[in-house]
C-alpha positions as CSV (number, residue, x, y, z in Angstrom):
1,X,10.0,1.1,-4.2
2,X,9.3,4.9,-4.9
3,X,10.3,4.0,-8.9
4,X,7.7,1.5,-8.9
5,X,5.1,3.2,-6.4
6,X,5.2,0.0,-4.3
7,X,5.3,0.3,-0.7
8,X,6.7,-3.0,0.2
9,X,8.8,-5.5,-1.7
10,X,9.6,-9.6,-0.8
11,X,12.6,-11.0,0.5
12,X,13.8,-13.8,-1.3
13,X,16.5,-16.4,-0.5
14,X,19.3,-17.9,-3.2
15,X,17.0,-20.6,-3.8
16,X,14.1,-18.3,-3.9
17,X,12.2,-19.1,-0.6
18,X,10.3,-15.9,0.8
19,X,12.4,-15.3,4.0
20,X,11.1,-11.7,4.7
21,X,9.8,-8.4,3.7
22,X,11.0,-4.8,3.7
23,X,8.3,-2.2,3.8
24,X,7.7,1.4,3.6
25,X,6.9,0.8,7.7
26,X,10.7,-0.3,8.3
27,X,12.0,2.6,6.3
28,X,10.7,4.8,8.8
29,X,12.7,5.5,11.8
30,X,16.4,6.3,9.9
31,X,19.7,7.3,11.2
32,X,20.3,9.4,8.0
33,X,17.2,11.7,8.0
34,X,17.0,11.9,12.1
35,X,14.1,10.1,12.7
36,X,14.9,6.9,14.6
37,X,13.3,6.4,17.7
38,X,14.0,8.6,20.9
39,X,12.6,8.1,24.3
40,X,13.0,9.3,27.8
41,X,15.5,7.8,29.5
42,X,13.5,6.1,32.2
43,X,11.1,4.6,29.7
44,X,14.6,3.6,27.5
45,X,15.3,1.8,30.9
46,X,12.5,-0.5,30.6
47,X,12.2,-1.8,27.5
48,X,13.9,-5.3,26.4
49,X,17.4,-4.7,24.9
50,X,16.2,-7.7,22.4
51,X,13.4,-4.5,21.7
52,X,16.4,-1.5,21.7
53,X,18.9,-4.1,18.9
54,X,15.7,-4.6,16.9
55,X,15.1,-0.7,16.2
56,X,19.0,-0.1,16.4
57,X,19.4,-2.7,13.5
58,X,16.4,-1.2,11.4
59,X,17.2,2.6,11.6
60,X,21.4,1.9,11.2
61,X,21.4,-1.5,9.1
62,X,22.3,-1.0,5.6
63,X,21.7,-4.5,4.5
64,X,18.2,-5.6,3.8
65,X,18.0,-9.0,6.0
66,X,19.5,-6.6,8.9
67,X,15.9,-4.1,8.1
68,X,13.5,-6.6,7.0
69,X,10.6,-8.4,8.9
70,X,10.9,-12.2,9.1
71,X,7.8,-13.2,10.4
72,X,6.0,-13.2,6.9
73,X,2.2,-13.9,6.8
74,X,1.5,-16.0,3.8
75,X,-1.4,-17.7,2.2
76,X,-1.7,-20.2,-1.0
77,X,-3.3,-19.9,-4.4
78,X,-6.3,-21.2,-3.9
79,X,-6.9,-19.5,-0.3
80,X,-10.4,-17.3,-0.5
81,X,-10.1,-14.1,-1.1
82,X,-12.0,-13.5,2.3
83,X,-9.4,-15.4,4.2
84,X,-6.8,-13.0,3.0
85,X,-9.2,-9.7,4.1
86,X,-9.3,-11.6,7.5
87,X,-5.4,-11.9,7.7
88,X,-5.0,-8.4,6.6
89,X,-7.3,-7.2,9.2
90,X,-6.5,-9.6,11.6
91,X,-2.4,-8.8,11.3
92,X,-2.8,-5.4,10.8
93,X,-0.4,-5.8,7.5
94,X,-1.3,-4.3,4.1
95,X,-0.3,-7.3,1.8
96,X,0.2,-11.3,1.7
97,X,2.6,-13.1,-0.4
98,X,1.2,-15.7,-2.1
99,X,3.5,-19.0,-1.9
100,X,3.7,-22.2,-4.0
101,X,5.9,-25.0,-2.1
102,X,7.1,-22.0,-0.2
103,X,8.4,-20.1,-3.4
104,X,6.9,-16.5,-4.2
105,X,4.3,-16.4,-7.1
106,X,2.3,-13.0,-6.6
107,X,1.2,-10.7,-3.9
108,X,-2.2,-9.7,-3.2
109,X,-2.8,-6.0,-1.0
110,X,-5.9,-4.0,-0.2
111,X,-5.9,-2.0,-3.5
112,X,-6.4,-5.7,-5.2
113,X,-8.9,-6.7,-2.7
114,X,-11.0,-3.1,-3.3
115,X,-10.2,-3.8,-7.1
116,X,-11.8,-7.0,-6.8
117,X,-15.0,-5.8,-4.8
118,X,-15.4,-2.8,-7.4
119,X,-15.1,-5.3,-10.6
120,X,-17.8,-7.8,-8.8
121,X,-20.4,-4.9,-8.3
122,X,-18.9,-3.4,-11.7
123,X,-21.9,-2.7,-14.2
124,X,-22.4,-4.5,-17.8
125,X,-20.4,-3.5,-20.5
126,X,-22.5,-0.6,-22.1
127,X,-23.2,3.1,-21.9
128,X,-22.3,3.1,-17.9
129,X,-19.1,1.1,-18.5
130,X,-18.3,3.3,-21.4
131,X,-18.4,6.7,-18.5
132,X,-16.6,5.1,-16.4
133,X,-13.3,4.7,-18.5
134,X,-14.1,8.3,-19.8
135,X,-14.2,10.0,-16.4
136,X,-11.2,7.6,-15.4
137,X,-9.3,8.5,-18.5
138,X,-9.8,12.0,-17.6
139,X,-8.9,11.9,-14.1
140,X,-5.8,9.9,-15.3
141,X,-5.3,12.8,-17.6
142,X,-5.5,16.0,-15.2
143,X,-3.4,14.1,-12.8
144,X,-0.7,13.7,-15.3
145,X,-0.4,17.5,-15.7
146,X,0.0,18.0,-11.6
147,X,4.0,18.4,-10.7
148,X,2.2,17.9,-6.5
149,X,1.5,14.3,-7.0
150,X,2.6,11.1,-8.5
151,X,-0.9,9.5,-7.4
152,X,-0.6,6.0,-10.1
153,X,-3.7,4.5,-12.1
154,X,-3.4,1.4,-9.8
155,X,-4.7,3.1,-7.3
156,X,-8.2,4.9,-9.3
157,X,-11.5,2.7,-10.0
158,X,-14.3,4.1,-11.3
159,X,-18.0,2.0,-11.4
160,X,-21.5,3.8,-11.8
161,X,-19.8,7.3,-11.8
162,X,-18.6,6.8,-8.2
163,X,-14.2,7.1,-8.4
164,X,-12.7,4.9,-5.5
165,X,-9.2,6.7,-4.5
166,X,-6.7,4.7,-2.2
167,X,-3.2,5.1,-1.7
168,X,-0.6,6.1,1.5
169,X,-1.2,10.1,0.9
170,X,2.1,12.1,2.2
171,X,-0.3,15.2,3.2
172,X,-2.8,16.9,4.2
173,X,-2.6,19.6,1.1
174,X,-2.0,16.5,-1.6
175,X,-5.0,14.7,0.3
176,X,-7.2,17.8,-0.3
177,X,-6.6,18.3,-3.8
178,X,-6.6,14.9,-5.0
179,X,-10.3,15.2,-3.6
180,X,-10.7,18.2,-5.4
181,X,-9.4,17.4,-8.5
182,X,-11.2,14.1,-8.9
183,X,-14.5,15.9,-7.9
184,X,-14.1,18.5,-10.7
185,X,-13.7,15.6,-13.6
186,X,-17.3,16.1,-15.7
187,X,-19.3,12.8,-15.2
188,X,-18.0,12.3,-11.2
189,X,-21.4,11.6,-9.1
190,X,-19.3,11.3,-6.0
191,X,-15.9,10.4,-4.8
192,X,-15.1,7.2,-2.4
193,X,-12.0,8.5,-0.1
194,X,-10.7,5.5,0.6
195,X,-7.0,6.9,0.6
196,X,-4.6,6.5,3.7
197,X,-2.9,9.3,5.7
198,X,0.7,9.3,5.7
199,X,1.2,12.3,7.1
């Protein structure tokens, strides 16, 4: 996932069925780096064991199906893209797998929704077009040179001189320059924060 600045990945089965997902989310709460869930004991005392074995299994498990969620929201090919900004919303997830007879063919997430809004109100191919990729390209550029961030190319648009950021952001100080740096690229009439604290 961090190799491929992805922050979920699909679960599979041998004959290729989606049976689950394993995000950055259950990643979180980890034996290993001491961040597993802790509570008082009175409140420990009151929640459903079924609750206390799920978190046990996600912040000791070391086998994917023993970390993953099962209950997988899906859609099909031909499902509107407005359906699938309703499930997002409505399931409070960042991505849906897209099935064929219940077989993984793609995934579509927020950045691919917000990619697809910024292409529709994209302008002609011309002289705007043509700033665009030149501010992108040089935004692309200056962030190549920064050891703080590995902030992707995925995750930059640029239409009418306006640069749409959006990523999970792991702080405050990398938030804060990445607005900084993007504002400083010649061309750049304004910057659309549309990037997610992580921190």
């Amino acid at each position: 996932m961090g190799e491929h600045d992805v922050s979920a990945l699909p679960v599979v089965d041998d004959d290729g069925n989606v049976v689950g997902v394993i995000s950055e989310a259950d990643l979180l709460h980890r034996q290993e780096i001491g961040t597993e869930k802790q509570r008082p004991w009175w409140l420990e005392a009151v929640t459903p064991a079924c609750k206390l074995a799920e978190e046990f299994a996600k912040s000791h498990g070391r086998r994917v199906e023993e970390i993953m969620s099962t209950d997988v929201v899906s859609a099909a090919e031909d499902t509107p893209l407005g359906e699938i900004a309703t499930m997002l919303e409505r399931h409070r997830i960042k991505r849906v797998p897209i099935l064929r007879g219940g077989k993984l063919v793609g995934i579509v997430s927020r950045s691919n929704l917000i990619q697809a809004l910024a292409s529709s109100r994209a302008p002609a191919a011309g002289a705007g077009a043509e700033s665009d990729r030149k501010i992108r390209l040089e935004l692309l550029d200056r962030l190549g040179k920064e050891d703080w961030t590995d902030f992707g190319g995925r995750n930059i648009i640029v239409s009418g001189g306006i640069v749409h950021l959006w990523r999970l952001v792991g702080s405050a100080e990398e938030h804060k320059a990445l607005l900084a740096l993007a504002e400083g690229v010649p061309g750049v009439a304004s910057v659309s924060d549309e990037m997610i604290p992580g921190y």
